[in-house]
C-alpha positions in Angstrom: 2.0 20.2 -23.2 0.4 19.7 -19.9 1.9 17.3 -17.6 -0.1 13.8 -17.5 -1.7 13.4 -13.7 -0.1 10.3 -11.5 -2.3 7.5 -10.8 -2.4 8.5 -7.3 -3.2 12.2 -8.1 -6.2 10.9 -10.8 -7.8 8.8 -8.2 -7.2 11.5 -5.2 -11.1 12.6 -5.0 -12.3 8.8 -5.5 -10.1 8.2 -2.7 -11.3 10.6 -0.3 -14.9 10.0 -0.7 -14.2 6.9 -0.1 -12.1 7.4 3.3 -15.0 9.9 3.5 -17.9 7.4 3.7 -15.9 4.9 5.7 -15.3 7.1 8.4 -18.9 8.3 8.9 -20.1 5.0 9.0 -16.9 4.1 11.3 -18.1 7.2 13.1 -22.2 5.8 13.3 -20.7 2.1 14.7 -18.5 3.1 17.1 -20.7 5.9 18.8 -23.9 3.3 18.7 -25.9 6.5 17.2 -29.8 6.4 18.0 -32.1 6.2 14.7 -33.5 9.5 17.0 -31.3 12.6 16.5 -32.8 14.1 20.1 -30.6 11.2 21.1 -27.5 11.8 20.8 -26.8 13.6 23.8 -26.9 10.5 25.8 -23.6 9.2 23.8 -20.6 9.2 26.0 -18.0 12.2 25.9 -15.1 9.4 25.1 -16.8 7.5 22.5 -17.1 10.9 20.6 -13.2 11.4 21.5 -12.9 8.3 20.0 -14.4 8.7 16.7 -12.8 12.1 16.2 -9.4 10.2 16.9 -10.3 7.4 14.0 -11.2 10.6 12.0 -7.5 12.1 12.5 -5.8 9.0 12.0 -7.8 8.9 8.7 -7.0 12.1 7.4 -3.5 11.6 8.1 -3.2 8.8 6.4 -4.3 10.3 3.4 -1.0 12.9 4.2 1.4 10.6 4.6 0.3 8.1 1.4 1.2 11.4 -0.3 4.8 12.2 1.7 8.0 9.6 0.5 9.8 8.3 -2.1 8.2 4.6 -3.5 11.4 3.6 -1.8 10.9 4.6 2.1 7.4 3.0 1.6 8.7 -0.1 0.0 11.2 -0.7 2.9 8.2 0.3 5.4 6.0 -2.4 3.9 8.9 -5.1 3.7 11.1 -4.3 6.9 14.4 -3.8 4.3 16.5 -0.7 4.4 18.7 -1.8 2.0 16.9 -3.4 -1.1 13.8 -3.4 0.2 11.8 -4.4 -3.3 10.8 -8.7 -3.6 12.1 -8.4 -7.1 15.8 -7.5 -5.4 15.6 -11.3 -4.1 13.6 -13.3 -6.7 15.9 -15.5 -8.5 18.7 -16.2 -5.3 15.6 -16.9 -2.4 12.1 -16.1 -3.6 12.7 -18.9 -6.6 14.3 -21.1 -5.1 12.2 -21.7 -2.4 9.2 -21.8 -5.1 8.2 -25.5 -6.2 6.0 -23.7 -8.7 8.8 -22.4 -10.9 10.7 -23.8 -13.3 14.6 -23.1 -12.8 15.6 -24.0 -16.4 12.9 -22.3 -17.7 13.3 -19.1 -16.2 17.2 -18.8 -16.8 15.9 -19.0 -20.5 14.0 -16.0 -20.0 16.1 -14.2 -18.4 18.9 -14.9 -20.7 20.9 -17.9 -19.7 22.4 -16.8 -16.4 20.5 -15.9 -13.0 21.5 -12.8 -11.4 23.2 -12.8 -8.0 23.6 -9.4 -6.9 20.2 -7.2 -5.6 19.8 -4.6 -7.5 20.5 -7.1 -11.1 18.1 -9.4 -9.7 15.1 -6.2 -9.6 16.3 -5.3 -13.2 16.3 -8.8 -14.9 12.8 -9.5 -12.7 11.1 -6.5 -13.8 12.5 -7.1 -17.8 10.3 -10.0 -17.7 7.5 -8.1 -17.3 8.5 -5.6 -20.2 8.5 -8.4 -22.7 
């Protein structure tokens, strides 16, 4: 049986035209490119440098989306080493700072009793979902 292709890996080639046709017109902004193509001598040496650096950064961005574990990126994006998930804090700060949820109603979800600890809390938070 063939292995079933991640999201990321099904939506690879959608993603790189994409980065594809964002950097050329990234690339036709920042160098001010004439409508005439006799022009384009006339466009500085460092504007080019500097398109070809957008291009780079581009490309290796696509790399690194593709290097790490859900959790390095997840404590990239949220500045948490330890625990870095939202779901790892929901019930004891996220919640209770939240005048949109219901407290009473949410321990009946979850069960009766709120977790305390992180990694409970990311468990219980994501079980809701699963229901």
């Amino acid at each position: 049986m063939a292995e079933a292709k991640s999201l990321k890996d099904g939506n690879l080639s959608l993603l790189l035209s994409f980065m594809g046709f964002h950097a050329i017109l990234i690339f036709w902004l920042m160098l001010d490119v004439p409508l005439n193509p006799a022009d384009l001598k006339a466009i500085a040496q460092f504007k080019w440098l500097q398109s070809g650096l957008i291009g780079i950064c581009s490309i290796a961005l696509i790399f690194l989306n593709r290097l790490g574990s859900p959790h390095i990126k997840a404590a990239l994006v949220f500045w948490k080493s330890k625990y870095p998930y939202p779901g790892c804090r929901a019930f004891s700060k996220l919640a209770q700072g939240d005048d949109r949820i219901q407290m009473e109603k949410l321990r009946r979800a979850v069960g009766g009793e709120l977790p305390h600890d992180p990694k409970s809390q990311n468990i219980a938070w994501y079980k809701l979902y699963q229901v």
